[in-house]
C-alpha positions as CSV (number, residue, x, y, z in Angstrom):
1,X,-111.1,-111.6,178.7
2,X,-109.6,-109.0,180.7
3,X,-108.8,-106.8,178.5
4,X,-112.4,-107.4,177.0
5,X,-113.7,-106.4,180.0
6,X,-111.6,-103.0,180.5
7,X,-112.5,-102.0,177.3
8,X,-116.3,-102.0,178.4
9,X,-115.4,-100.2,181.0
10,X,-114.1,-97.6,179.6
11,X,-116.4,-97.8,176.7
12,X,-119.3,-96.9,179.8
13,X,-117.1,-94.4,180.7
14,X,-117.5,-92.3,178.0
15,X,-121.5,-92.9,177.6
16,X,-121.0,-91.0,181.1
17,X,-119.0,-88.6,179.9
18,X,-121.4,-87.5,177.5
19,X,-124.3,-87.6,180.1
20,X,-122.1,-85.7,182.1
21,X,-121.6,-83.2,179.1
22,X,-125.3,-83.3,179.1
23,X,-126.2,-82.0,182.1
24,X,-123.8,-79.6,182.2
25,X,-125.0,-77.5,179.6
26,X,-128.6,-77.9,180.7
27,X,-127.4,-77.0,184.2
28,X,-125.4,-73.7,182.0
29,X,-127.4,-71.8,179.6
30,X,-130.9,-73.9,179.9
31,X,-132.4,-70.9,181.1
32,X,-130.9,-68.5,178.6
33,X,-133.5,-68.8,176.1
34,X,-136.3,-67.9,178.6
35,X,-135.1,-64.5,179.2
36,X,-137.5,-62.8,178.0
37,X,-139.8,-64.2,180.1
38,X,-137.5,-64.1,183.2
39,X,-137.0,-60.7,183.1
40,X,-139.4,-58.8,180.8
41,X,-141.6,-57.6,184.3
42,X,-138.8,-57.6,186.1
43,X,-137.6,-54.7,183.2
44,X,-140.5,-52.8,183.0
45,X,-140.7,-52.7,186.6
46,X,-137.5,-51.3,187.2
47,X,-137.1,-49.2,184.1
48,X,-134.0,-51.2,182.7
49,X,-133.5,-50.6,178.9
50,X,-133.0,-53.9,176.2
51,X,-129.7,-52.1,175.7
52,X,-128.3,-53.6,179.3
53,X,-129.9,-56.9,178.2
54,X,-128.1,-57.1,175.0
55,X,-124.7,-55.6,176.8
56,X,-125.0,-58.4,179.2
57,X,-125.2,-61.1,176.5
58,X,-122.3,-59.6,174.6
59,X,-120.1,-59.6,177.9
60,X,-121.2,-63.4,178.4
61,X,-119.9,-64.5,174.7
62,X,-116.4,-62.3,175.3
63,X,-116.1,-64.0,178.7
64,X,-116.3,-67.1,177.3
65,X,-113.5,-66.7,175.0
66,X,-111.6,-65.7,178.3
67,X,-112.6,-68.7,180.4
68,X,-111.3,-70.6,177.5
69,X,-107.8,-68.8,177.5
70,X,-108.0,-69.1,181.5
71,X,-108.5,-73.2,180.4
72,X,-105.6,-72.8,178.8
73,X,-103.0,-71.7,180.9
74,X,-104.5,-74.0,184.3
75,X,-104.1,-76.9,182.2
76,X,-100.3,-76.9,182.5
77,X,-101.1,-77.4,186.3
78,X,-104.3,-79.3,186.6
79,X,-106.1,-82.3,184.9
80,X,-109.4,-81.2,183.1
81,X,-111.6,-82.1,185.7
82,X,-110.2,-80.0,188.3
83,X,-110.2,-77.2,185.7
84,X,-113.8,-77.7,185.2
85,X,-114.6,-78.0,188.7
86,X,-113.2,-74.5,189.4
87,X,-115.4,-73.2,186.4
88,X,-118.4,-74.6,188.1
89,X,-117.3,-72.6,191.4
90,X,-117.1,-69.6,188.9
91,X,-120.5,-70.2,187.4
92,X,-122.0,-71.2,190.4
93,X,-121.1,-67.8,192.5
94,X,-122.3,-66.0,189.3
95,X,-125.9,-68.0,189.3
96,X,-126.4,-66.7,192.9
97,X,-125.2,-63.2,192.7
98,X,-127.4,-62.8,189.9
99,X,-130.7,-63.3,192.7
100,X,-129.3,-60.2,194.1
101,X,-129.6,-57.9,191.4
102,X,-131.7,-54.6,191.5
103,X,-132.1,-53.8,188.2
104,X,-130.3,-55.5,184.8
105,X,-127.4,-53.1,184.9
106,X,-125.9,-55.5,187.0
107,X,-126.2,-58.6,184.8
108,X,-123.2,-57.7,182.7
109,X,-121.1,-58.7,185.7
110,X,-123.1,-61.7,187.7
111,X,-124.2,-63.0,183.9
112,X,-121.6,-61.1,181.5
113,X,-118.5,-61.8,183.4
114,X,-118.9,-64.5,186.0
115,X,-121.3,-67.0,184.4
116,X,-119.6,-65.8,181.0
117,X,-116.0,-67.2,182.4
118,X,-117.4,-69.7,184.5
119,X,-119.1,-71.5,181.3
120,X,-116.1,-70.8,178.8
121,X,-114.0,-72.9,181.8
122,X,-116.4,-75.4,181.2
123,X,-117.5,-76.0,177.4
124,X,-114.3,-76.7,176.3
125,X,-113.4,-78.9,178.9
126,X,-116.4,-81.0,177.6
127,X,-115.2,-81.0,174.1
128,X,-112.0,-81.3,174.7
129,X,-113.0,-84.6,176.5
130,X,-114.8,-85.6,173.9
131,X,-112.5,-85.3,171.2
132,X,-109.9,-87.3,173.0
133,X,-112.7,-90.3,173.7
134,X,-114.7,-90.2,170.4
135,X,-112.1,-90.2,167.5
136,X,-114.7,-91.7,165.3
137,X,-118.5,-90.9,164.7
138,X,-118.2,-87.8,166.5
139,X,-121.0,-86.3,164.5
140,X,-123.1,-88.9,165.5
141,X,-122.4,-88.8,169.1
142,X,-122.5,-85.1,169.5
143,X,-126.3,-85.2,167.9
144,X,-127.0,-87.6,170.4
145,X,-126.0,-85.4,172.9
146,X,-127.6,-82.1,171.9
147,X,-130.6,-84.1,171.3
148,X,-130.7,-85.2,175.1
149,X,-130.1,-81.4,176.1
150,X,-132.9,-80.4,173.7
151,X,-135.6,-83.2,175.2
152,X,-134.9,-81.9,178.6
153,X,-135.0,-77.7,177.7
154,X,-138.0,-78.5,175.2
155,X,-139.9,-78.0,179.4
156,X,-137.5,-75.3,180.5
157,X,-139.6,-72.6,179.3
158,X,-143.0,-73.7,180.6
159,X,-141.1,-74.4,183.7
160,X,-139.8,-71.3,184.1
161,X,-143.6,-69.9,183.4
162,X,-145.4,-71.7,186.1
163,X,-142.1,-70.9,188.8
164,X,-142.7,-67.2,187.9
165,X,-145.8,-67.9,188.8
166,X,-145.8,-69.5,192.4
167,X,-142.2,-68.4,193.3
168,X,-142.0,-64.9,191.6
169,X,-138.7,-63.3,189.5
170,X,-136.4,-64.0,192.6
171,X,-137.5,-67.9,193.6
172,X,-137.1,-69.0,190.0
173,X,-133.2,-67.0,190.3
174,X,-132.9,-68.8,193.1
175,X,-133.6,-72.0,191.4
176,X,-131.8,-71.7,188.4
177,X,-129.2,-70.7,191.0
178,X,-130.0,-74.8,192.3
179,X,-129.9,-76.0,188.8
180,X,-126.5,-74.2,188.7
181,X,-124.5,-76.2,190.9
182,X,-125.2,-79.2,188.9
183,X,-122.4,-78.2,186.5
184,X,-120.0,-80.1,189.4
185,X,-121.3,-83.6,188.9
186,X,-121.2,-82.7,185.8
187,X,-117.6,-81.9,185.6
188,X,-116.8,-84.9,187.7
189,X,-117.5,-87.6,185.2
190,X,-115.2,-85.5,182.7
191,X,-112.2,-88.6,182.7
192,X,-108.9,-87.5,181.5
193,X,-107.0,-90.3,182.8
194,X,-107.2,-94.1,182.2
195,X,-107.3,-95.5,185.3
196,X,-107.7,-99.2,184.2
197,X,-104.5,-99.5,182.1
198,X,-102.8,-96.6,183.4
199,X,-101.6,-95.2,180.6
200,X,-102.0,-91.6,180.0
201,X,-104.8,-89.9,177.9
202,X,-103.5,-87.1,175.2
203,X,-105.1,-84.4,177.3
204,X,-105.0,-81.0,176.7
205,X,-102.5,-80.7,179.8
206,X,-100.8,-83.7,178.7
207,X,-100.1,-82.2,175.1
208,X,-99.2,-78.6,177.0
209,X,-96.7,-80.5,179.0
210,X,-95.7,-83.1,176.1
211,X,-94.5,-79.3,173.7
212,X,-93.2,-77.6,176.9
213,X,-90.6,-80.9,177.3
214,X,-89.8,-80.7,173.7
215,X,-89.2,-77.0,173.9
216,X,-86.9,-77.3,176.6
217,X,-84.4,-80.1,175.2
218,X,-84.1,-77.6,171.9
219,X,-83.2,-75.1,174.2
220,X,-80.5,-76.4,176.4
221,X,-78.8,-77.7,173.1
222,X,-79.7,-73.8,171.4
223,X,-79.0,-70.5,173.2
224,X,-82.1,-69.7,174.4
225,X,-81.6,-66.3,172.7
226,X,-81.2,-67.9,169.3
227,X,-83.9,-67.8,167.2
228,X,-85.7,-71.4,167.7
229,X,-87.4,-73.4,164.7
230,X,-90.2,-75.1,164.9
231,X,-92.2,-77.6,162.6
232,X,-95.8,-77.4,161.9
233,X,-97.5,-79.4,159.1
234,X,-94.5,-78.4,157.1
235,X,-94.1,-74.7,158.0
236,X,-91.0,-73.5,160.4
237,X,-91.9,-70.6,162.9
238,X,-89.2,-68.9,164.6
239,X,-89.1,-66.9,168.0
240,X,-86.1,-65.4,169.8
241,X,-87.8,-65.5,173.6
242,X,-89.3,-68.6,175.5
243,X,-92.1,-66.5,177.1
244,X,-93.1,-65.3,173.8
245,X,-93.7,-68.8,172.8
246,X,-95.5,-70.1,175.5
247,X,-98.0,-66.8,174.8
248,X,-98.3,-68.0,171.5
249,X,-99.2,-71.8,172.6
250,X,-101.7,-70.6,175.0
251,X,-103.3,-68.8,172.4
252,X,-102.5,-71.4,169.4
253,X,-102.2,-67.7,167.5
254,X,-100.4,-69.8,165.0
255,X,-103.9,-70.8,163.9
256,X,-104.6,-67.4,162.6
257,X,-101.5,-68.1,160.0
258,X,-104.5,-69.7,158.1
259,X,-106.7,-68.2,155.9
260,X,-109.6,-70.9,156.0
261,X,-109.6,-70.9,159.8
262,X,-110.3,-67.1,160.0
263,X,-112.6,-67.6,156.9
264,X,-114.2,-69.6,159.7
265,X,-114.2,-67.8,162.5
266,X,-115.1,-64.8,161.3
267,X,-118.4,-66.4,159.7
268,X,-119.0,-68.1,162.6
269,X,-119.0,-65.5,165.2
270,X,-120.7,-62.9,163.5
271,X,-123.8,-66.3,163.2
272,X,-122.9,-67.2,166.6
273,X,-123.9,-63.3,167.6
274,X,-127.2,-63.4,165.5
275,X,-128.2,-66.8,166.8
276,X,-127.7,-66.2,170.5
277,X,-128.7,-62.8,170.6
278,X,-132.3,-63.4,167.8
279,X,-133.7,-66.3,170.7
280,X,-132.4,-64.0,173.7
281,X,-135.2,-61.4,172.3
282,X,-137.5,-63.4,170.0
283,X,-139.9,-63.4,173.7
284,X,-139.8,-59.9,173.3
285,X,-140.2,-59.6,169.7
286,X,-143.9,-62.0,170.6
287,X,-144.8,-59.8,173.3
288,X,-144.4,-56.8,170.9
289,X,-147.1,-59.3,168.9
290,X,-149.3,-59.0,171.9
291,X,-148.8,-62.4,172.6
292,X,-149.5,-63.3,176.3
293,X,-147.2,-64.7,178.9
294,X,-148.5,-68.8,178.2
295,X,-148.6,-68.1,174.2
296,X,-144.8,-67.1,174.1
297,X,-143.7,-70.2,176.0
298,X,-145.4,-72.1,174.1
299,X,-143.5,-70.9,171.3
300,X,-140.4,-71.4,172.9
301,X,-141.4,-74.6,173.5
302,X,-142.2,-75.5,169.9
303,X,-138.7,-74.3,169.1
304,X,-136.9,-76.5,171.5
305,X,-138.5,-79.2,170.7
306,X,-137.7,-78.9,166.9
307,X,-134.5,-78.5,167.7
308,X,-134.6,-81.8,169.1
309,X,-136.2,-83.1,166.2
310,X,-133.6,-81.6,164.1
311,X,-130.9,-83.3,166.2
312,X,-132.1,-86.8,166.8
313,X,-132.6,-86.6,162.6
314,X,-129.2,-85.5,162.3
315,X,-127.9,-88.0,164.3
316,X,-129.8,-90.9,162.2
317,X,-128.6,-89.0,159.1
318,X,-125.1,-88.9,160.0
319,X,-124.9,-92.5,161.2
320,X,-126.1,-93.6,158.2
321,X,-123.7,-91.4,156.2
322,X,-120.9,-89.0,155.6
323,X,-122.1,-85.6,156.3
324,X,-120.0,-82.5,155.3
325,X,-120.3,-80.6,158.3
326,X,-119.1,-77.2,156.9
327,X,-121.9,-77.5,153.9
328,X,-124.2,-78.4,156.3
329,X,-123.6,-75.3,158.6
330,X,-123.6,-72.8,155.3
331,X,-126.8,-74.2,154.2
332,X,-128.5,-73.7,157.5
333,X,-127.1,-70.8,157.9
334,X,-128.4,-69.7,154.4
335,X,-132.0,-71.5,155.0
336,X,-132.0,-69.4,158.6
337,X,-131.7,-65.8,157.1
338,X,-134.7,-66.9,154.7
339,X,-137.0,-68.3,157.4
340,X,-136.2,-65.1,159.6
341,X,-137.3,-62.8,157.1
342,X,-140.3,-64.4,156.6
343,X,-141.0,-64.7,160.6
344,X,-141.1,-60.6,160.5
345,X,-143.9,-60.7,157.9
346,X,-146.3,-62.7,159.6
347,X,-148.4,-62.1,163.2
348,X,-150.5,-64.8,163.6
349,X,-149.6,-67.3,166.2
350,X,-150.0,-70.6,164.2
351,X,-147.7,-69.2,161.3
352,X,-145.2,-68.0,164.0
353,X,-145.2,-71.1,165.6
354,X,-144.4,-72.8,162.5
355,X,-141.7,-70.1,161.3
356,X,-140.3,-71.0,165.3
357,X,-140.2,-75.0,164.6
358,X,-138.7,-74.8,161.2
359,X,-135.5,-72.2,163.0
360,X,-135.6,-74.6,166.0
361,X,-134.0,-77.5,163.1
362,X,-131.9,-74.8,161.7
363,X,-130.8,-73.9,164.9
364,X,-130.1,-77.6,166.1
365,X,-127.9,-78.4,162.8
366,X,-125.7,-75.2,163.2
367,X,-125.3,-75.7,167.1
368,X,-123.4,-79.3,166.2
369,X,-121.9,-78.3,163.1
370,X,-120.1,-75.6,164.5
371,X,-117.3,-77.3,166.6
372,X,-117.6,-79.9,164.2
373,X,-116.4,-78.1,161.7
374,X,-113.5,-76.5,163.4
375,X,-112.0,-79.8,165.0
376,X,-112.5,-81.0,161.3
377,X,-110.0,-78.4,160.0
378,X,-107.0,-78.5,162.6
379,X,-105.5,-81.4,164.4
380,X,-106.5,-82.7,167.4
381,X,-103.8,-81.3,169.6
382,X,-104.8,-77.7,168.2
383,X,-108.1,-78.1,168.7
384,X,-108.9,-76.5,172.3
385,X,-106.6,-73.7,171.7
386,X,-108.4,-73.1,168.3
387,X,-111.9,-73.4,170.1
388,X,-110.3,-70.6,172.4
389,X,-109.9,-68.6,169.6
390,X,-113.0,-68.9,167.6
391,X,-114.7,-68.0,171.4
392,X,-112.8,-65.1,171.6
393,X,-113.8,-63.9,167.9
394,X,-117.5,-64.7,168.9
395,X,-117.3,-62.9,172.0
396,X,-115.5,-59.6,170.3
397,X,-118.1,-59.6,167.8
398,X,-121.2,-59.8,170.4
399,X,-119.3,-57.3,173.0
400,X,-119.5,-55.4,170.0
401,X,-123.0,-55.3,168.3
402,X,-124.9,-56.5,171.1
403,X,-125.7,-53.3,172.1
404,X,-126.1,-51.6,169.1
405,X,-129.0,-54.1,168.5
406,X,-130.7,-52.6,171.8
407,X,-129.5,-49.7,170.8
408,X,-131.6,-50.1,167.2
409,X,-134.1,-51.0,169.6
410,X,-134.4,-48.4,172.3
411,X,-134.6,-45.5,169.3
412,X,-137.2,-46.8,167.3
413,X,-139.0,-48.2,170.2
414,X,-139.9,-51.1,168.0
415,X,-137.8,-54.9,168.2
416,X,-138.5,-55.8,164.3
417,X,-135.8,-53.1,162.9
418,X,-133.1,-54.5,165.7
419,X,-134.5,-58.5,164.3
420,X,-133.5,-57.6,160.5
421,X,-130.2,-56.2,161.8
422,X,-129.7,-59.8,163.6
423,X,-131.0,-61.3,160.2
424,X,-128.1,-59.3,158.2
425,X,-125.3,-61.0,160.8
426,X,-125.5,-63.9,158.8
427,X,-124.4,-62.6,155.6
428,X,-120.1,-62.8,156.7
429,X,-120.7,-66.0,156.3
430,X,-122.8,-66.7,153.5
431,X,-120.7,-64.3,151.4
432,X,-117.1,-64.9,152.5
433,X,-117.0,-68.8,152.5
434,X,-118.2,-68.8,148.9
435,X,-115.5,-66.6,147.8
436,X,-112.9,-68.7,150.2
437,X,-114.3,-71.7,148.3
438,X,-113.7,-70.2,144.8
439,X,-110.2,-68.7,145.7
440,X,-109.2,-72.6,146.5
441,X,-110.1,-73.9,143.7
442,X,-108.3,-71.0,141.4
């Protein structure tokens, strides 16, 4: 009976774990999709160029990656809670600095770098959590969650309209700032230890501290000069200095020793770049249109709430079957660069908002697909360091051609040529996977 009751528990535990998980990315990019209409007066006003908008979204994605490498390393110290509770601070001071700004040359910093490492602290502290609590049905569970984020953001952007409105550009900074500092509660119901049974959870620090132990014996019985061996799925690795391998385990670099996992990274970052940076300037792209201020959100608004369709369908499908989450995200992927092509031929605002609905499923299934498909591939104990990694490859690729989009942009004075330059991201991945897929099989 006991145990029966500890078990429910800790089985309500996790349901707050994921509510936590829930409001933390709502608290963290919620907004990000309303830029456009954040700061599109706010640009003309003070000159600014898309280039410094684009720049500032390519710094966020890199700083990500870092926050996650930061994760990494603090881990060995502190629990995942704490960890996340000092990404929140980072976040948080980033949120309000950004009410500050004069013009967007600044929000490569307060956006780029602060909120950028602040929010790499704290998605894969949320994932990582999850992982450990939801060995099964994670597919399920994770459109469950994105479908709660996507029922409360389906209102962000006509929120954000009517605060523009009655508070002007710097009340509604000021409360996003507000919405901001909900990342702590947030962080606060992330568990890592089982308090009821006392036994440890496999966290990432516990695993850190679990390899560092095991290290250490095979060194005091080996020269720690000698070259050490050590087993992975099969394969020996060998290093000569102990500070080499804890870089490599902070990293988990070993995961670029396989082929399919770069196959995957690499087509998931250069999608990751499209994705983030096509609904960053799809406002723009409708104001081009002529569109006004309460059409656009609208828009928005249609999209986020397909996504939420898309999610809470996913989530039905995938408890109701076996869904291959890596042929799920290639055929999105492939159904995206179709619809997007088709969004730049039309004008009229019912056909948009159609074109906007049918991305805002694509969108959804890609968004839960993509960790999915990478804690699929490796184990679970590699799984935060090779999240670190695929963050860090996203965040090269949109330091990179983020602003050669507002770049495209600015010289032709027109968004649609910088839109089918975001459409071509998507091909790394529709072309490479295939030809990983037929190299297997050979």
């Amino acid at each position: 009976m006991d145990n029966g009751t500890k078990e429910e528990k800790n089985r309500i535990w996790d349901y707050a774990v994921c509510f936590g998980t829930v409001i933390t990315f709502i608290a963290g990019i919620g907004h990000v999709n309303s830029f456009g209409l954040i700061y599109r007066d706010f640009m003309i006003h003070t000159q600014s160029t898309t280039k410094s908008l684009t720049t500032a979204n390519g710094v966020f994605a890199i700083m990500l990656a870092i926050g996650g490498i930061i994760l990494n390393i603090i881990t060995k110290k502190l629990t995942l809670r704490q960890c996340g509770l000092i990404g929140s601070c980072i976040f948080s001071t980033g949120s309000f600095l950004t009410i500050l700004i004069s013009n967007t040359n600044h929000l490569p910093f307060t956006f780029g770098v602060l909120q950028g490492i602040g929010f790499g602290i704290l998605v894969p502290v949320c994932y990582s959590t999850l992982n450990l609590l939801f060995t099964t049905k994670r597919t399920t569970v994770m459109s469950i969650i994105k479908s709660l984020q996507g029922i409360i953001l389906m209102w962000y952007p006509q929120v954000i309209k009517q605060t523009l409105s009655v508070y002007g550009f710097r009340g509604t900074l000021l409360i996003i700032f507000g919405i901001s500092l909900h990342t702590f509660p947030g962080m606060l119901l992330m568990k890592t230890e089982n308090k009821d049974t006392g036994k440890r959870l496999r966290t990432a620090k516990n695993i850190e501290i679990e390899t560092d132990k095991q290290i250490k014996l095979e060194l005091l019985n080996n020269d720690e000069q000698k070259q050490q061996i050590l087993s992975d799925n099969g394969t020996e690795y060998k290093t000569s200095k102990k500070n080499r391998f804890h870089f490599l385990e902070v990293l988990n670099l070993r995961c670029l020793k396989d082929p399919v996992y770069c196959n995957i990274c690499v087509g998931q970052s250069f999608m990751n770049f499209s994705d983030l940076t096509f609904f960053i300037l799809q406002p723009m792209l409708l104001f081009q249109y002529g569109y006004d201020k309460a059409q656009v959100a609208t828009c928005i608004t249609i999209g986020t709430g397909a996504d939420v369709a898309g999610r809470l369908a996913l989530a039905m499908i995938s408890g109701a079957t076996h869904i291959n989450t890596r042929l799920l995200y290639y055929v999105a992927t492939l159904l995206t660069l179709v619809v997007r092509l088709v969004l730049l031929q039309i004008h009229e605002f019912i056909w948009v908002a159609a074109i906007t609905a049918v991305l805002g499923i694509l969108r959804a299934w890609i968004h839960i697909a993509s960790p999915l498909v990478i804690s699929n591939h490796v184990t679970h104990e590699d799984f935060a360091g090779a999240y670190a990694l695929f963050m860090l490859a996203a965040g090269v690729v949109n330091l990179t051609c983020s602003p050669f989009i507002g770049m495209i942009k600015d010289s032709y004075e027109d968004y649609v040529p910088a839109f089918y330059a975001l459409s071509a991201s998507c091909l790394p991945c529709l072309i490479m996977w295939p030809i990983e897929l037929v190299s297997r099989r050979k």
